[in-house]
N, C-alpha and C positions, 0 to 999 in steps of 0.2 A: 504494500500500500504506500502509494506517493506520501506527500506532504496537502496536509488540509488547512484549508484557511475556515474564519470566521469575520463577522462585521462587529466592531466596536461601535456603540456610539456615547456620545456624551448631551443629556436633556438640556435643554434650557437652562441656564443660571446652577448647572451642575458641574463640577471640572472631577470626577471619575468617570471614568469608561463602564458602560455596560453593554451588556449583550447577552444574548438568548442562546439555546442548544443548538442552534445551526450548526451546519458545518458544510462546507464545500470545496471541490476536488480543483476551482481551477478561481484565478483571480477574478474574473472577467464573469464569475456566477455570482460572486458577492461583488462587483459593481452593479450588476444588473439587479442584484436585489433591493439594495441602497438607492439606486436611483428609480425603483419605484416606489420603493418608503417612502423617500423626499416626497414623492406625487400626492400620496396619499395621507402623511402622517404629519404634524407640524411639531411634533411635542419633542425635537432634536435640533442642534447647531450645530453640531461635527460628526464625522464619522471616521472611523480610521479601518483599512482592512490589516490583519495581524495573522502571522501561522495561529492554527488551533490550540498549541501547547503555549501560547503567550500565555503569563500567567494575568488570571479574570477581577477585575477592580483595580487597575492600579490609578492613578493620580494623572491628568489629563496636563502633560507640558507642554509649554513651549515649543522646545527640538523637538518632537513629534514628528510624523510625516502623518499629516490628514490627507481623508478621500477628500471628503467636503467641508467644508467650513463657511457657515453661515453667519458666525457670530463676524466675520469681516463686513 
């Protein structure tokens, strides 16, 4: 089995990352996920995509590499 990703995100006026049990096999399945959320959900300003094994809550920084970033 390759390497899995998941989608971080960070709510509103929140700076930890969250995220749900997804999991997915290829980068470009969790862009496509993320940018139907964006469509559909308002209650996020960042998203970050991360391998699976990231470890889940950490502190939302700066040096980061985001997908999205709304709070701009």
């Amino acid at each position: 089995m390759g390497m899995r990703y998941r989608a971080d995100i960070a709510a509103r006026g929140e700076n930890v990352w969250s995220n749900n049990a997804m999991e997915y096999e290829t980068m470009e399945e969790v862009k496509a996920w993320l940018d139907d959320l964006s469509l559909r959900w308002y209650g996020y300003d960042m998203s970050r995509i991360v391998s699976a094994d990231t470890p889940k809550n950490e502190q939302v920084l700066p040096e980061q590499k985001v997908y999205q970033n709304f709070r701009e």
